[in-house]
C-alpha positions in Angstrom: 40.8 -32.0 63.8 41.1 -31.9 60.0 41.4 -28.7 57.7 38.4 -30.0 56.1 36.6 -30.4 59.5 37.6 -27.2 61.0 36.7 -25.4 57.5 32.9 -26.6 58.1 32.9 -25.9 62.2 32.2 -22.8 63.7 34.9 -22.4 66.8 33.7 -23.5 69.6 33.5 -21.3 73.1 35.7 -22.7 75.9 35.6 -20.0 78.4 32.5 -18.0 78.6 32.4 -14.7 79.4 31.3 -15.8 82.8 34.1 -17.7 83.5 36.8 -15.5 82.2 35.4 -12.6 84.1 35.2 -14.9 87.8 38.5 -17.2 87.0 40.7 -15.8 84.8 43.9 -13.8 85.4 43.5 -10.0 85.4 44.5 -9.5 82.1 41.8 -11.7 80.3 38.8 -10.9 82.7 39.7 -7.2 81.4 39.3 -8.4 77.5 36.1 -10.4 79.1 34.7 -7.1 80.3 35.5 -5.2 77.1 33.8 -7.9 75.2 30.8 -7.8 77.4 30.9 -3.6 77.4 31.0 -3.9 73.6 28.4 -6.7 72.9 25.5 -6.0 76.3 25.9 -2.1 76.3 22.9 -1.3 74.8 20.0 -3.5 75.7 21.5 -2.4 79.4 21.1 1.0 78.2 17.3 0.8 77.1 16.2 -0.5 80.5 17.9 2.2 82.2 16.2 4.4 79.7 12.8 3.0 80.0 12.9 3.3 83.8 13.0 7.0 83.5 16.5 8.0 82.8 17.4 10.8 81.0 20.2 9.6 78.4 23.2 11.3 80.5 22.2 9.8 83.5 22.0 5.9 81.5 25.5 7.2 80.1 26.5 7.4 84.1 25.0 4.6 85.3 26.6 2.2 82.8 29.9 3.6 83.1 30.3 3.5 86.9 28.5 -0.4 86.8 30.6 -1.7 84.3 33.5 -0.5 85.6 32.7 -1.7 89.2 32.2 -5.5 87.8 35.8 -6.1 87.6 37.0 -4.1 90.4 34.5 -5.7 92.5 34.4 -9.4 91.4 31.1 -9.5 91.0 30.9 -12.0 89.7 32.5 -14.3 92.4 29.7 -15.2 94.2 26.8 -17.2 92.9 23.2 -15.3 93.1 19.6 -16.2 91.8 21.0 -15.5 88.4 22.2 -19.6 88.0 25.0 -18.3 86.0 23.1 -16.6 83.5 24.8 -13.4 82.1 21.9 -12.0 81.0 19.9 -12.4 84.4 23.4 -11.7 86.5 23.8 -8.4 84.6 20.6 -7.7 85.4 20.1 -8.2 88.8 23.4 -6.3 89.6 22.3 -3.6 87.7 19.2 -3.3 89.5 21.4 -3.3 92.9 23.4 -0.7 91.5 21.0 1.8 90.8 19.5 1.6 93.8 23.2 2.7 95.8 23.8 5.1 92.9 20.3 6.8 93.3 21.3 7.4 96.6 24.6 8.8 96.0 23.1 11.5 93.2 19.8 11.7 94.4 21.0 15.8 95.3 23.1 16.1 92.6 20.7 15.0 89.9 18.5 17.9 89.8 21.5 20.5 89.8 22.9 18.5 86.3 19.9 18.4 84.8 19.7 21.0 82.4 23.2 20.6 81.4 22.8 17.0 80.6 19.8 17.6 78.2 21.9 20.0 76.6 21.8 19.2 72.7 24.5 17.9 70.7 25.5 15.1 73.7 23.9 12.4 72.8 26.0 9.0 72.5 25.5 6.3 70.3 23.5 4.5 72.1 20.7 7.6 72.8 21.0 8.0 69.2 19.8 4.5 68.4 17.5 4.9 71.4 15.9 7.6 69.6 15.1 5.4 66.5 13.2 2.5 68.7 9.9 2.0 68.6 8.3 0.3 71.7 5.4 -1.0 72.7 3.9 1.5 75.1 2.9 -1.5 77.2 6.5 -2.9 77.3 8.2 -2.9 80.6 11.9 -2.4 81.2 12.3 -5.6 81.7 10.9 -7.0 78.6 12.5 -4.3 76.5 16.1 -5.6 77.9 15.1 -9.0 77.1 14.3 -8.4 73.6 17.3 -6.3 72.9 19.6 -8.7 74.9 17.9 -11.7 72.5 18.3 -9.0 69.0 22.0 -9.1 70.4 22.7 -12.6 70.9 21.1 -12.9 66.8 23.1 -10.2 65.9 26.5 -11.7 67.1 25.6 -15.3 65.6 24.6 -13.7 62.2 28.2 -11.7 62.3 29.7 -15.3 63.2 28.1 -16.4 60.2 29.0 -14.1 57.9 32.8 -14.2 58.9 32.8 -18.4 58.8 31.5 -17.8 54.9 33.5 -15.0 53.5 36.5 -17.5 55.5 35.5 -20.1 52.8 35.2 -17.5 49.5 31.7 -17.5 49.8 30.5 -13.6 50.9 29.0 -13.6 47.9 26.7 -16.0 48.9 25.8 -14.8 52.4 25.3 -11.1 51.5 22.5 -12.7 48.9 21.0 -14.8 51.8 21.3 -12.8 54.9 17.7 -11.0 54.4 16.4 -14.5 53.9 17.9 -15.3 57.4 17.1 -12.4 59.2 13.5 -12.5 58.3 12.8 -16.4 59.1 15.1 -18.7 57.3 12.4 -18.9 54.6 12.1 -18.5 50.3 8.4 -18.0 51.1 7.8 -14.7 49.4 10.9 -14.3 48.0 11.8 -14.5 44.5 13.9 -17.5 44.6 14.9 -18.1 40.9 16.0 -14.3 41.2 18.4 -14.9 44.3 19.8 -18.2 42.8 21.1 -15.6 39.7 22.4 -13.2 42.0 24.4 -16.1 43.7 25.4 -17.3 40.5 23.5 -20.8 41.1 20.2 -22.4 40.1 17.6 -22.9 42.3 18.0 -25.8 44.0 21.4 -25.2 44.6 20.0 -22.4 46.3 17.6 -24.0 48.4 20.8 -26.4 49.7 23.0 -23.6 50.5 19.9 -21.7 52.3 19.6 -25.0 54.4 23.3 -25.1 55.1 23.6 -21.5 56.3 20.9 -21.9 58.5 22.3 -24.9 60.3 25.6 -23.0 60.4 23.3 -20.0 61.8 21.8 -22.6 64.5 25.2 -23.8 65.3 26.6 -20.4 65.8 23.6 -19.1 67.7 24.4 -22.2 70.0 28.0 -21.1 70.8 27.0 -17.2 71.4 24.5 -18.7 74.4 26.7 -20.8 75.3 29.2 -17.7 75.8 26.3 -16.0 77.9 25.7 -19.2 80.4 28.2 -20.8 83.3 26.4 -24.0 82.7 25.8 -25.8 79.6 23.1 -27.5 80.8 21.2 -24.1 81.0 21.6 -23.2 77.3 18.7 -25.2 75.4 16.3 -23.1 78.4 17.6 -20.1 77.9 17.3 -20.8 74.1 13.2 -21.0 74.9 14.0 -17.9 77.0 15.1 -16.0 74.2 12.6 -17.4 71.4 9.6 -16.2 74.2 11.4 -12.2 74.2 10.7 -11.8 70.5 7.7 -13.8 70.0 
């Protein structure tokens, strides 16, 4: 591929998180895992919180689960999931607390005062403590959002890196509200952005258009990252549109 062509490609995912996990040698399914800890933490996090966990015992829970995926090739055998790392996650999850209820189910009560104890909290109870659900939102549905606010997070990041790559931060810094609110100049002040990019208008309305394909594209790649099959990507794009609709 040409300098030119890479310059206007996001880099494409070869081994998904999936497969680096199952496959790979021991050193790269541990930078798989640490990827995974780092990116699917939290939304992991607020369905253990919404099912009733007190924000020590969610601290626990991941830990111990997260650890366990590696050391127990979870991964290795295939389950209702269809390679999905959002449903695979899931369902182990919900397998795991259900052994490590039964393991603490003595021991929780004795903690319990100490774990409340103020001035713990992690960063993930501390963003916990800023969310706002809907009191009729299960665990389930909050996970799916916050797994999907993930996934848009990560491809916006991608985004951002690909243009400040090419001299043009400037650019996205101006546009990235526009993105992260729809993709749209409705409402906004247009002629106002185009002078803070340092463009005219219709200039403006281009570059939008080319962000948000680049957006697309890189949205593309992080589900790809997050499914064992490609075929499964453009469903679990509808999958992800349905959690924040």
């Amino acid at each position: 591929m040409s300098s030119a062509s890479s310059e206007n490609h996001l880099p494409a995912t070869q081994w998904t998180l999936i497969a680096r996990l199952r496959h790979g040698d021991a050193q790269d399914a541990q930078r798989a895992l640490d990827e995974l800890i780092n990116q699917y933490r939290y939304p992991l996090y607020c369905y253990l919180r919404r099912r009733g966990y007190n924000h020590h015992d969610a601290d626990d829970i991941l830990q111990d689960f997260l650890m366990k995926l590696l050391r127990n090739e979870s991964f290795n055998s295939a389950d209702s999931s269809k390679g999905r790392l959002r449903c695979m996650l899931h369902v182990s999850l919900e397998r795991f607390v259900i052994s490590w209820e039964r393991l603490h189910k003595h021991r929780r009560k004795e903690f319990s005062i100490h774990q409340e104890a103020p001035g713990q909290d992690s960063e993930a109870e501390r963003r916990y403590q800023h969310e706002h659900f809907d009191s009729q939102e299960t665990p389930d549905q909050i996970y799916g959002r916050k797994w999907t606010l993930t996934l848009l997070g990560t491809a916006l990041n991608r985004v951002g890196e690909l243009y400040q790559s090419r001299g043009k931060e400037k650019l996205f810094n101006v546009l990235r509200p526009v993105l992260m609110d729809g993709g749209s100049l409705r409402g906004e002040d247009g002629p106002k952005l185009a002078e803070e990019a340092g463009m005219n208008y219709g200039a403006l309305r281009t570059a939008l258009m080319r962000m948000l394909g680049d957006y697309q594209e890189a949205l593309h790649q992080e589900i790809l990252h997050t499914v064992e099959d490609p075929a499964a990507a453009k469903e679990e794009l509808e999958h992800l549109r349905k959690s924040v609709s």
